[in-house]
N, C-alpha and C positions, 0 to 999 in steps of 0.2 A: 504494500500500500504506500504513497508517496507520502511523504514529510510536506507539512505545512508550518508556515513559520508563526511562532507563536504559545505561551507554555499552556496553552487553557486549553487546547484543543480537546474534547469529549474524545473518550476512548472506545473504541471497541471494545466490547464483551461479552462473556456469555451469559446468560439467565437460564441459571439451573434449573429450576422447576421447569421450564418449556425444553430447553434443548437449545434457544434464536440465542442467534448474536442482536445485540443489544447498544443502542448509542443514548444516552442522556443529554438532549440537549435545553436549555435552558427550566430544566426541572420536569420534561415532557419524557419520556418513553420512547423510543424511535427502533419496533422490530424489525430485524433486517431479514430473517430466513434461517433456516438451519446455521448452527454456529462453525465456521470452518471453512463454509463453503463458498466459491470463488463469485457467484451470485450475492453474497448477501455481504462479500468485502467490496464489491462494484457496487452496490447501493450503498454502503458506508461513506466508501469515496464519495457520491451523487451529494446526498444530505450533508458532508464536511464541505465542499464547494459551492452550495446554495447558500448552508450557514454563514460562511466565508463573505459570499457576493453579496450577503445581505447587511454588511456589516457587522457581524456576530450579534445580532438580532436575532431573536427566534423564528423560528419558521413558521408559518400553517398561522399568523395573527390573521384575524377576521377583518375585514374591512370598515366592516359595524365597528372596531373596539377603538380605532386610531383617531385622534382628535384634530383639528387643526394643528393647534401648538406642538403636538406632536410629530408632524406631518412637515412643519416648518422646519423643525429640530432634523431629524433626519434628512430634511431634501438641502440645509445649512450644510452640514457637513460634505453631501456629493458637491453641491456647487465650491464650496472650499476648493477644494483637492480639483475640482476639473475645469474651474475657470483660473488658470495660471501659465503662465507663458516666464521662463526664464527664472524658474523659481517665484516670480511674484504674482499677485491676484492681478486680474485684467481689471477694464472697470466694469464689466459686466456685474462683478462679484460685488461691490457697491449697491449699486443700481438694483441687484436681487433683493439687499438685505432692506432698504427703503422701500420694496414695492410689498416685501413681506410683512414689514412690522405693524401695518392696518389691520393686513387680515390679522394677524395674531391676536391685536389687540382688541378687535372687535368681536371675531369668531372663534378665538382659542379654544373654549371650553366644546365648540361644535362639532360634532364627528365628520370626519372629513366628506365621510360618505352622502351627507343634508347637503354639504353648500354646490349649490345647485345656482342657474345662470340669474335669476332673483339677489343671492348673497352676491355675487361677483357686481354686480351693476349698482349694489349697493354702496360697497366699498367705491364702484367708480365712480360714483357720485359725488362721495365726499372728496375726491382727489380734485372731481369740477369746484366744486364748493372753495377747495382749498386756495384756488387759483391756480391749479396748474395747466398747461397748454395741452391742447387738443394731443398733440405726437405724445408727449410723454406723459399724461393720462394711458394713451394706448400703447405704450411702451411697456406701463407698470401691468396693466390686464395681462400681455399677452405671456409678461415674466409668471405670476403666476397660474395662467393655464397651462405652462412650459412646466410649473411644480407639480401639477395635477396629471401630466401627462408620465410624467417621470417616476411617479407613485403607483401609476397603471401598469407602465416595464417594468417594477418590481414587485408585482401581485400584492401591493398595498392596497390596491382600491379596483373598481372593476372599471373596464375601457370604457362604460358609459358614460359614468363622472366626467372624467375630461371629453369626451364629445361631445357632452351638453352645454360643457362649458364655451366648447368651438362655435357654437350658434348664436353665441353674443357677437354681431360684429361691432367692428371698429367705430369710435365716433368722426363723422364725415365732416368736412369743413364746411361751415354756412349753416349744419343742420342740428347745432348745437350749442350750448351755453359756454363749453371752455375758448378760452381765447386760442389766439392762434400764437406762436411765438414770437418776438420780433427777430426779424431776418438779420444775419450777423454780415455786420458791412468790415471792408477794407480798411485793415489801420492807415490813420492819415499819416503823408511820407513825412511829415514834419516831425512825429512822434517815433516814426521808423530810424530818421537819421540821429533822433537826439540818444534815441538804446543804443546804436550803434558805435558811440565813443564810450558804453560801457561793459560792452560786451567783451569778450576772449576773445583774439585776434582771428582764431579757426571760426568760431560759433558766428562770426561777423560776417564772414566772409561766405558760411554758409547763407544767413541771411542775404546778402548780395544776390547769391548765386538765383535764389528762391523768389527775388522779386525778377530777376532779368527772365526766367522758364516758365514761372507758375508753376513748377513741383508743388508736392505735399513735403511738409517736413521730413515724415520716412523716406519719401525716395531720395532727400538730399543726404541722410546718413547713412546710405547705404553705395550714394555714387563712391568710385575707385576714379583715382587720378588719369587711368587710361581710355573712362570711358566719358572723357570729355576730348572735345578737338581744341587743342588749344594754339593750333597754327594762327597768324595774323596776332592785330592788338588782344 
């Protein structure tokens, strides 16, 4: 049977009275088949790699049993660990924790399995309410229909949940009370030239570079010196 890393891992066993091998996981009972036999060590392995994927969470939880706040708490820790680029959190991982903390605070105690497309419209109400703009009102919905779906790939909740969720759509421009953003203009070059005598000789000179191309910032730190032509002035 392979090695899993980790000292808690539930062992194999036998249970005398029947004859089965036998796994205890989180205080549950888990028969496997006659004890020995190469059948009931390949379900052993099945249940230690679901355990595993599930975060050392028990298996077989009901979907009736899990709560909001609960539901937040576990989908916190996947977004952790997989929104991260270079060792660091992106900003998505922000942005998650902000669109979470409504529902928690408002639906915590609710099983996850009630908040139905009613609850979701509620909370985005109050985000209208709050002032926020049409895009990221519909930004923070669509993060946590993205948690309810992700709760359904791991048999926390049934795929209906998040479908029902899917049928809330977006709020449309003109057909709604949130405003719209205001449109992000062009730093004035007055303001460009006055950072530019305090900026680090490299960091300037990529600014230069950025206003004569229109690049994005990342494509400027990623140019290599050969893939510029730097023939003539």
């Amino acid at each position: 049977m392979p090695r899993f890393a980790g000292q808690s891992i539930p062992k194999y066993r036998k249970h005398r009275p029947t004859g089965q091998a036998v796994c205890t996981i989180a205080g549950t009972d888990h028969y496997l088949g006659p004890h020995g036999t190469k059948a009931s060590k390949l379900e052993y392995d099945r249940l230690i790699c679901e355990w595993l994927e599930n975060g050392r969470h028990p298996l077989g939880v009901e979907s009736t049993e899990i709560t909001i706040a609960e539901l937040i708490a576990r989908y916190w820790q996947f977004a952790k660990a997989y929104y991260r680029k270079d060792g660091r959190c992106t900003g998505q991982a922000p942005g998650i924790k902000v669109a979470l903390r409504l529902a928690r605070d408002r639906y915590g105690k609710t099983l996850a399995a009630d908040f139905g497309p009613l609850s979701l419209k509620a909370v985005r109400r109050q985000w209208v309410m709050d002032g926020l703009s049409r895009n990221y009102v519909n930004e923070h919905v669509s993060r946590i229909v993205r948690m309810f779906k992700w709760a359904a790939s791991e048999q926390l909740l049934p795929a209906s949940v998040p479908q029902a969720l899917t049928m809330v759509a977006g709020l449309r421009k003109g057909k709604t009370e949130a405003g719209e953003a205001a449109p992000i203009q062009a730093v004035a070059d007055a303001t460009v030239e006055a950072t530019l005598e305090d900026l680090p000789a490299v960091v300037a000179e990529m600014v230069r570079l950025q206003r004569l191309t229109g690049c994005r910032p990342a494509e400027v730190c990623i140019l290599r010196p050969c893939d510029l032509d730097r023939t003539g002035d």
